[in-house]
C-alpha positions as CSV (number, residue, x, y, z in Angstrom):
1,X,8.7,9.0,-1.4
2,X,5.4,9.2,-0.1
3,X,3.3,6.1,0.3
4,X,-0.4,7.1,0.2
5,X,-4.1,5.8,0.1
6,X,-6.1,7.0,-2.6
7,X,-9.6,5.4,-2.4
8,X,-12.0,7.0,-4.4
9,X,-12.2,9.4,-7.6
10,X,-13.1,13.0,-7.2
11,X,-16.1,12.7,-7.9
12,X,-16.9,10.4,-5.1
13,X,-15.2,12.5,-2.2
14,X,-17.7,12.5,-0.1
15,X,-18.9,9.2,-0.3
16,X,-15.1,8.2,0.5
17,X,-15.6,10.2,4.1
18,X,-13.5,10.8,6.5
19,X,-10.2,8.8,6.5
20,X,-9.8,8.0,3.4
21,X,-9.0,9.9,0.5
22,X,-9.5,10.7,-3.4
23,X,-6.1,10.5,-5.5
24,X,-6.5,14.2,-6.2
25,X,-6.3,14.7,-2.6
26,X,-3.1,12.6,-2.2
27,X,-1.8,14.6,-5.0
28,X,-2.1,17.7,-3.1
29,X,-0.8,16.2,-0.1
30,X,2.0,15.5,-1.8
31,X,3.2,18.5,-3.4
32,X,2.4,20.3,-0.4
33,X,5.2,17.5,1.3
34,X,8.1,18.6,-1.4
35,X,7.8,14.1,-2.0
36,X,9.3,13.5,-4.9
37,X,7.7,10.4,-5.5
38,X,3.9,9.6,-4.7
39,X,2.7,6.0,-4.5
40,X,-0.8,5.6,-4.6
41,X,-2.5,2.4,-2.8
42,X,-5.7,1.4,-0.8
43,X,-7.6,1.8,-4.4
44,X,-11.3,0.5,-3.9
45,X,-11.5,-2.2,-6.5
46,X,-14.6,-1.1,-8.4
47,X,-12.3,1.8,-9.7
48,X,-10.4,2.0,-12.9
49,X,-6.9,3.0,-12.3
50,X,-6.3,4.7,-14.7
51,X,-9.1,7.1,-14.1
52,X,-7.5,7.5,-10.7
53,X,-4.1,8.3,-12.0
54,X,-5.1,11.0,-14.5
55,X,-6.7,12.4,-11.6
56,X,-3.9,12.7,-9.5
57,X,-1.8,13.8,-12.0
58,X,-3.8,17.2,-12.0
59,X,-1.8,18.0,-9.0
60,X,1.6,16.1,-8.8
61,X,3.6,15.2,-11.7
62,X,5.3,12.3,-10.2
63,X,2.8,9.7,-9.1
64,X,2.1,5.9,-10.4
65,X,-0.6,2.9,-8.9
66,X,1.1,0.8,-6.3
67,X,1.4,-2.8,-8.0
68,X,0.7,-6.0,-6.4
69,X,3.8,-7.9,-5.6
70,X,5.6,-4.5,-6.9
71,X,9.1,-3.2,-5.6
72,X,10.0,0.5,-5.2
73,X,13.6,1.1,-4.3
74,X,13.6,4.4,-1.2
């Protein structure tokens, strides 16, 4: 399971800058890892979600939006 930030939409990347990064990033991250699971979190409020989850589904399969007060078994 990877646990990662995912702050912006694509089309935003480089607004986001450095240290933070878009969920098609994490994505790539991801399946670069061998994760099995990606959790995405750190999402900038004035972002739909599910924009930001199609997104990262581009480039890993197996990803879903942290939720508040959520619980994810390692």
């Amino acid at each position: 399971m990877f646990l990662c930030e995912a702050s912006a939409v694509e089309e935003d990347a480089e607004f986001a800058g450095t240290g933070h990064m878009t969920a098609v990033q994490a994505g790539e991250v991801a399946r670069k890892a061998g994760v099995k699971r990606l959790l995405l979190t750190h999402i900038w409020p004035f972002y739909d979600e599910d924009t930001l989850l199609a997104e990262c589904l581009t480039t890993f399969d197996a990803c879903e939006i942290v939720g508040e007060g959520g619980r994810y078994s390692v």
